[in-house]
N, C-alpha and C positions, 0 to 999 in steps of 0.2 A: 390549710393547703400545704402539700408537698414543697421542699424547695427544690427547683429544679436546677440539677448541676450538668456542666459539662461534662461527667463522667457518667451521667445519668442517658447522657442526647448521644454522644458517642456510640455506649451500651445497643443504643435503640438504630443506631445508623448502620452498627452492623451487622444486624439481622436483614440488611437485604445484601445479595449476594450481584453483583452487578455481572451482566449475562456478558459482555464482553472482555470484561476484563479478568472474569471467572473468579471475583474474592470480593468481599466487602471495600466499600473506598475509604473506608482508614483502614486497613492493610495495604489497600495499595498506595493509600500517601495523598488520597485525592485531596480530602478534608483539611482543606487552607484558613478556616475559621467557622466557629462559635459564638454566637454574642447572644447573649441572654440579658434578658429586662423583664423582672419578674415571670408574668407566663406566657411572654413575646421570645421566639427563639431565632435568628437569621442564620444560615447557614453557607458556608462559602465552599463550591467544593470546581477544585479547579484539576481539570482531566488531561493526561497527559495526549488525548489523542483527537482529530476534529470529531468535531458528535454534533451537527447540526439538526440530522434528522431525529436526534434525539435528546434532545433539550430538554424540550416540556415535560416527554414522559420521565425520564430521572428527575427532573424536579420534582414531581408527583410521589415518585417513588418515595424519597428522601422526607417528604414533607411528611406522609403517610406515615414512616415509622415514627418519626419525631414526634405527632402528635399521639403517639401510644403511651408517650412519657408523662406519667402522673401531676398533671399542674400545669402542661404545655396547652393553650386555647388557640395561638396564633402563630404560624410559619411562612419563611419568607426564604428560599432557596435560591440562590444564584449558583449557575452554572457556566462555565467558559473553560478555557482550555489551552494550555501553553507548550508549544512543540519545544522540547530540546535536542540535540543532536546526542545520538547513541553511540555506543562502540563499535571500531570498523575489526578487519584482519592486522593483527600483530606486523609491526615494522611499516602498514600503511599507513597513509593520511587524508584525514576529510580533503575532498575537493571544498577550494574556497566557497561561498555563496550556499552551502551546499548543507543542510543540517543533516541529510539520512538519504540514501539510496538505497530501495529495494529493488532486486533483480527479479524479474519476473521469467522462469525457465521452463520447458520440457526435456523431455530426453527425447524426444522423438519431432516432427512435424506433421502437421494435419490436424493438432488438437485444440486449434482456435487461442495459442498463446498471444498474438499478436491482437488481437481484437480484446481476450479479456485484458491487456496489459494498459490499450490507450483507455478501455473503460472503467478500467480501476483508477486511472489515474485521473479521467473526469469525475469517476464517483466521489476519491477525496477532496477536490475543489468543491462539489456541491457542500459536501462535509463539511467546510471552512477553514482549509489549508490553503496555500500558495505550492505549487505545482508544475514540474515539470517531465519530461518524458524524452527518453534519449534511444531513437530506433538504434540497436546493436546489429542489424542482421546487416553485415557488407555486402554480402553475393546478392538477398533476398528483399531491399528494405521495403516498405510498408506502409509505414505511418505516413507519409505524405499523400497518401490516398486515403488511407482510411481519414484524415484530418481534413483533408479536400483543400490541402494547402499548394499553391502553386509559386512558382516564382523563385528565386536565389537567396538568403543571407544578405545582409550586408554585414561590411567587413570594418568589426572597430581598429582601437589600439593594437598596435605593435601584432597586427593579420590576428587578432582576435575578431570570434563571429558572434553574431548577432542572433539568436535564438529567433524562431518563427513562430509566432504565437495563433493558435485558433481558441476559440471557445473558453478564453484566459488561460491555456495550458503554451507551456511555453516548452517548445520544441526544435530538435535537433535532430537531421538524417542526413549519412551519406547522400538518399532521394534527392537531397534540396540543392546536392553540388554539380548532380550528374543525370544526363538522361533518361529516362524511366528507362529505355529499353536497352541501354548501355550494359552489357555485361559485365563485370566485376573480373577478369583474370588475377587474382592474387592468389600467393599464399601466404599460409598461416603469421609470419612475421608480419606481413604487410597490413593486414587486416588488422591484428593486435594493435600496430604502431596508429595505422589511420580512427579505431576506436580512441585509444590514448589521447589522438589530439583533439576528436570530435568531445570529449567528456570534459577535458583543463582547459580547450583553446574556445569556450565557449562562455560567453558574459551570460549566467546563468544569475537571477534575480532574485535573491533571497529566497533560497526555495526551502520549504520547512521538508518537501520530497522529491526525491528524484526518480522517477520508475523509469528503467531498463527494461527495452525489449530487446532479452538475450538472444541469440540467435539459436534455434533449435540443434536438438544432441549435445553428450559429452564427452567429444573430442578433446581434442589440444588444443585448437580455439578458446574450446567454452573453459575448459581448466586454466589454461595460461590468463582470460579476462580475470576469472574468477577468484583468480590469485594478485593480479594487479590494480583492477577496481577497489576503491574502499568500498565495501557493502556494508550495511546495515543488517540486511535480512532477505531471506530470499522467500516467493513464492514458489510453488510448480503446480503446474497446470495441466492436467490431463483427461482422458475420457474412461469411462467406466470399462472400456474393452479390456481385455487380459494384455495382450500386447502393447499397449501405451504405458498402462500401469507398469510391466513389467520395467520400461524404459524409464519410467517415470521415478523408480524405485533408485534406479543411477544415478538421475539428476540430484535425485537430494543427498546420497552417499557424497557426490562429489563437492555439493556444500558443506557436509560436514568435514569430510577430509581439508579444506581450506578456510575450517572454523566461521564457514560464517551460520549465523543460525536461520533454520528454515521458520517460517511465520507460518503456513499450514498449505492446504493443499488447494486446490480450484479445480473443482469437479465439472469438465464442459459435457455440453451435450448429453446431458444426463438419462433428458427420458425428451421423448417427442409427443407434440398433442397434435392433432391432425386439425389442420384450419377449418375441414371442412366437415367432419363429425366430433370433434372430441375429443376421438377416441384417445388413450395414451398407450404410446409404445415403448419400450426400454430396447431400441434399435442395437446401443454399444455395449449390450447387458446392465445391469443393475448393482448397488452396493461394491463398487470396485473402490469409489473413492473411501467411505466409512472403513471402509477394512485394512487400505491400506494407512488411513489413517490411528485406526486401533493397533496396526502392525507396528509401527514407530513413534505409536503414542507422540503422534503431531497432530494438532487442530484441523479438522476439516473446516476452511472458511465459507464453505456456501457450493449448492450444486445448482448448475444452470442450465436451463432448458434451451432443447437441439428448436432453434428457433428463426424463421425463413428471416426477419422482421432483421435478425441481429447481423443476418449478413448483409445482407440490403442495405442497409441501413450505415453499417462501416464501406460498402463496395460505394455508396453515394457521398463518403466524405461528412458523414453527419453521425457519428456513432451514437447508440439507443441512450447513452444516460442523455444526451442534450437532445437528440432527436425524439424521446417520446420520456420526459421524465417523470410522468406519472403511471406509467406501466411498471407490470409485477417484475419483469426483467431489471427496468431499473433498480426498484427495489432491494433485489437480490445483490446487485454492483455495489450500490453503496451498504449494506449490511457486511458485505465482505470487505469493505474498504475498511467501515471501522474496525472490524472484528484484527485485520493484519494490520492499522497503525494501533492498537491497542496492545496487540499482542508483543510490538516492536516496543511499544512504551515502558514494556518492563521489564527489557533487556538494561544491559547494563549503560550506565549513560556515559559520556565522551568528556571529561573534565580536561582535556586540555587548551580549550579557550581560556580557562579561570588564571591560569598560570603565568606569570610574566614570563616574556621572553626574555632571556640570561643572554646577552653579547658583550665579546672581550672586545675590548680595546686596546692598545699602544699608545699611550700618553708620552 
């Protein structure tokens, strides 16, 4: 019989290509251990990003090639997954509590940002992250409806606030200080500064993500957050029309011009199926997102169907990934959730927790 070496099990582990992270997982560093006992093999492979709904099938995977390997009879795969904090914009700093923030943006309004924003960021909880969501829209906010959260903040340390938590997502909106119907007269300074303090003045819980619902277009709002946020990574979200896209094409320019990098795109509204035949209709046209996606050689992370259920369903305070988690919709939320913390995973990581902090003194 064969002796089976770890350069053997390796060999075999990277012949499968892991569909999220688009490379074998010892290229991307997942393979945290080998133990071999004669034709018994375990394998450790620890994922930089949550993958609840897909556990079982990567262990499968993984097991499947291993026993391709000449003398292997018996495999034993462990899988799990440890969030670090990524690199933000140059001269910025992570917010405390805070390992990674992604901004989730459009160039335009009308394109269901705010709704895929809180269900991506329920989709990564399902996944098995810790989780929060911070409404960006001052004039417009949102989330305190679609969360079907009611009520005020309390107010910690030194008028630090208190995050409002639904459905284990722990959140924060101008909504929760002011009355729903209260109009917003600010400008642009004011809004920045009141963001500013809703993102630091907030006891934010060891969040391994932060997702931002930016507030739609890119103005001098959306540029000036975008430059003062530490980001992580951004989404954009748009509908297959020409005219979204065309908006949409901005929103990411104006991420790259303030170096943060785009995680892929979210195709809303894709195609509509008729509740009552079937039928399917491409209402906002077709392939708008795939193309602009091939156009900037960015990932498209998932296109979602124009679906009565998804508004409903946020206009009732109960968004689709917890209001109906076993529908194709949900599905789709959380396949996009891993595909952009995966994608986030292998950007560059954030070494300045490892560092001592250097203070002078006068003796």
């Amino acid at each position: 019989m064969a002796e089976v070496t770890k350069e053997l099990v390796e060999a075999a582990i990277k012949g499968y290509l892991e569909p999220h992270l688009q490379r074998d997982l010892v290229a991307a560093g997942a393979i945290k251990g080998i133990a071999i006992e004669g034709d018994q093999v375990r394998v450790t492979v620890v994922l930089g990003f949550p993958a609840n709904g897909i556990r079982e099938s990567l262990a499968e995977a993984v097991k499947a090639q291993v026993l391709t390997v000449s003398g292997v009879t018996e495999v034993a795969v462990d899988v799990s997954w440890k969030i670090v904090a990524h690199g933000v914009q140059k001269a910025l700093k992570p917010i405390d509590q805070v390992k990674n923030i992604i901004a989730v943006a459009s160039g335009k309004g009308g394109v269901g940002k705010s709704t895929t924003a809180v269900n991506l960021a329920l989709a990564l909880i399902a996944e098995g992250a810790q989780v929060g969501l911070l409404d960006a829209d001052i004039y417009g906010p949102s989330q305190p409806r679609m969360l079907g959260i009611t009520g005020k903040p309390e107010f910690g340390e030194n008028n630090t606030l208190e995050p409002m938590v639904a459905y284990g997502l722990q959140a924060m909106s101008i909504g929760f200080l002011i009355d729903e119907e209260t109009p917003m007269i600010w400008r642009g300074p004011m809004v920045t500064q009141a963001l500013e303090q809703l993102l630091n003045d907030t006891n934010w819980a060891d969040l391994d993500y932060l997702v931002i619902d930016l507030p739609p277009g890119t103005g001098d709002t959306q540029l000036t957050l975008a430059q003062k946020v530490p980001v992580s990574g951004a989404v954009i979200v748009t509908t297959p029309q020409d005219i979204a896209l065309l908006d949409a094409r901005k929103g990411l320019k104006m991420f790259q011009k303030v170096q943060v990098p785009v995680l892929g795109i979210v195709e809303n509204m894709a195609i509509h199926i008729c509740s009552k035949c079937g039928n399917e209709e491409f209402i906002f046209g077709s392939g708008g997102g795939q193309s602009m996606s091939d156009q900037y050689e960015i990932d498209l992370l998932g296109s979602l169907p124009l679906d009565i259920h998804i508004r409903e369903e946020t206009d009732n305070g109960k968004p689709t990934v917890v209001a109906q988690p076993d529908s194709r919709a949900t599905a789709i939320y959380r396949e996009i959730a891993r595909r952009t913390a995966a994608k986030l995973s292998l950007t560059a990581k954030d070494y300045a927790a490892k560092f001592p902090r250097i203070v002078i003194q006068n003796n």
